[in-house]
Each structure stands twice: as structure tokens, then as C-alpha cells.
ROTOR-957085 format. One record per residue (C-alpha): residue number from 0; residue in one letter; x, y, z. Coordinates in Angstrom, 2 decimals. Layout:
nr; rest; u; v; w
NUM; A; X; Y; Z
...
END
This chain:
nr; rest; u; v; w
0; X; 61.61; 120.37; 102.85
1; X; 65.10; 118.59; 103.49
2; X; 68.05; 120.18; 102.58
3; X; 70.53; 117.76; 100.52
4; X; 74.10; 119.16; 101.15
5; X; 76.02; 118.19; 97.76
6; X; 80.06; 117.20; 99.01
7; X; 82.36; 119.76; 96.52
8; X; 83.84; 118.52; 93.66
9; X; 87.55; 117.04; 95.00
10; X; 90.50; 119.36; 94.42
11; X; 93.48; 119.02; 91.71
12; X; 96.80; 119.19; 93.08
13; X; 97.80; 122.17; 90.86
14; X; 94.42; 123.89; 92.65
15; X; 96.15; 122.71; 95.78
16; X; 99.20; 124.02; 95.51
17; X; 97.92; 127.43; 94.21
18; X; 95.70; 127.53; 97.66
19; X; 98.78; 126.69; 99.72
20; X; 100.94; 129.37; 97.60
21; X; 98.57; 132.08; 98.53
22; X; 98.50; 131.40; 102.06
23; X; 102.78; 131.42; 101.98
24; X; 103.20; 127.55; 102.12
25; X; 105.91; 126.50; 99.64
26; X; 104.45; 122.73; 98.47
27; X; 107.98; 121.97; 97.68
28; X; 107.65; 117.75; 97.72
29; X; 104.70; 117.58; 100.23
30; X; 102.39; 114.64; 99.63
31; X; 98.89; 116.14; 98.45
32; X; 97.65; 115.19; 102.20
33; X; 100.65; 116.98; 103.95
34; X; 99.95; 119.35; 101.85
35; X; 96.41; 120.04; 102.69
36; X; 97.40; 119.23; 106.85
37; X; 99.54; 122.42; 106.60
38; X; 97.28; 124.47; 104.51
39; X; 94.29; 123.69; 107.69
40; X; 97.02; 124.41; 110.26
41; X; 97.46; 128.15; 108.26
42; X; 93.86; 128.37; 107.67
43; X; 93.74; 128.01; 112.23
44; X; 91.73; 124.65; 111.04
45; X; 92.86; 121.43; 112.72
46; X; 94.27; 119.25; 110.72
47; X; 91.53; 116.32; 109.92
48; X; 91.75; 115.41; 106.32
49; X; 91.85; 111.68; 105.72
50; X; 91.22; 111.28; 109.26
51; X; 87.76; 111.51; 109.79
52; X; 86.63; 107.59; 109.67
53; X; 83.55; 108.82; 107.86
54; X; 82.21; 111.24; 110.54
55; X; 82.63; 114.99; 110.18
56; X; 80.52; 117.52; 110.97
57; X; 81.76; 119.88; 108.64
58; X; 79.36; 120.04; 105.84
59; X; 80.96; 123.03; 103.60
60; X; 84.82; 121.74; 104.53
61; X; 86.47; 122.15; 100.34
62; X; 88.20; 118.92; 101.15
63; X; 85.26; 116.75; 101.93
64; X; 84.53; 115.61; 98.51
65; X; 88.17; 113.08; 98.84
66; X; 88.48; 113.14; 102.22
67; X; 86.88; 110.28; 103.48
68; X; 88.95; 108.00; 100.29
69; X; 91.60; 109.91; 101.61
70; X; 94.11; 107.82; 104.22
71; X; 96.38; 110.32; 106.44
END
């Protein structure tokens, strides 16, 4: 059997900003993808989103399901 991996539903901002709020980051004006950089860079994840070209390996990443529409 093949597994299917399903790409999460894409995040709301306000879901954003509460993510970024519990790891200290103060959204302030941040753009959603500056946002989402500097949430990776406090999670010790690089910083990829909306820079992938299409190719990631990172199957269960909660920002793939805009990231590749996404332009950094």
C-alpha cells in the first residue's frame, strides 16, 4: 500500500500570530512571510517558506499547505 501524505490545511494570520506570540515573537507589522521566517528561525528551523521552488522534503512542515503559492 502507498501512503498519500495530505499537505495541512494553510494557516490564518490570526493562527499565525498566536504561534509567533507563544514562542515570544511580537508580529508587530511583519508581513505574514516574515512572520513565519522568524517563527522557523525560533523554532531552530531554517527559514524556507516561499522558497522552496516546489521541492521540499519536509512532508509534515505546518506551512506546506501555502508555501509553495507563497513568494519570499
Amino acid at each position: 500500500m502507498t501512503l498519500i501524505s495530505v499537505a495541512p490545511k494553510p494557516m490564518s494570520m490570526p493562527d499565525i500570530k498566536a504561534k509567533a506570540s507563544a514562542l515570544g515573537i511580537n508580529a508587530g507589522k511583519l508581513k505574514r512571510t516574515e512572520l513565519i521566517h522568524a517563527i522557523q528561525v525560533a523554532e531552530h528551523c531554517t527559514p524556507c517558506y516561499g522558497r522552496s521552488n516546489g521541492k521540499c522534503p519536509w512532508m509534515q512542515c505546518c506551512w506546506r499547505g501555502d508555501c509553495f503559492k507563497a513568494k519570499a
